[in-house]
N, C-alpha and C positions, 0 to 999 in steps of 0.2 A: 358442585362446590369448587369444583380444581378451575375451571374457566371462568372468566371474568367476561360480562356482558357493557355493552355500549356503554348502559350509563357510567359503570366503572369505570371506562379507559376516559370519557369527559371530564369524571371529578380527577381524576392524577393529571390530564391538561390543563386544569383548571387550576390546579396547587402549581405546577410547574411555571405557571404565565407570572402567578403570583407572586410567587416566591424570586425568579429571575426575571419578572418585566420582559417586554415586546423586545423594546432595543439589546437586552444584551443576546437574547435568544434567535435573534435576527443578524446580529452580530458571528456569531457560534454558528449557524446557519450558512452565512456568506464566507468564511474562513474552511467550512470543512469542505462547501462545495469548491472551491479555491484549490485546497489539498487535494480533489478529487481529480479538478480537471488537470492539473500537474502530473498527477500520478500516470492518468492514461496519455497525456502528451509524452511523457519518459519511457512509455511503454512502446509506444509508435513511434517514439525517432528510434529506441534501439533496435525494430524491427525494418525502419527504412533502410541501415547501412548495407542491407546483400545478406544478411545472415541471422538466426532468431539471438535475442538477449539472451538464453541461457546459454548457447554454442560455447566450446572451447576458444580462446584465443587463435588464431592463426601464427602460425611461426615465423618466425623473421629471419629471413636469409642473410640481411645486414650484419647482426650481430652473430655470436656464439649462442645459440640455444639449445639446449640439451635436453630432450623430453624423455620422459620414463616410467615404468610403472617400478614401485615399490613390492616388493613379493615379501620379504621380511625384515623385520626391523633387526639389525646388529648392535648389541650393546659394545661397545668401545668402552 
């Protein structure tokens, strides 16, 4: 009773075609593959710069930068 067989998942395709037509569902289709392939092109340039996207920033000798770790907070 808990799983749902072929014919099942046809009739909910079959309401869904209906109810949103080809063109909008083709639509919604072409947009999310869109978002898709953005996402993994943002993913591969942040990994071509020399360093992965999650990495820490690099420090900058130019300016003043000051790095630190926090051990506890002081109420002022």
């Amino acid at each position: 009773m808990g799983s749902l067989s072929i014919w099942h998942w046809l009739i909910v395709l079959l309401v869904v075609v209906l109810v949103f037509g080809t063109k909008k569902l083709r639509n919604i289709g072409e947009d999310l593959g869109g978002a898709v392939k953005g996402f993994r092109q943002g993913m591969r340039e942040g990994t071509d710069e020399g360093r992965p996207a999650d990495a820490p920033p690099q420090q900058v000798t130019d300016g003043q930068t000051i790095e630190g770790e926090v051990k506890d907070k002081v109420k002022s």
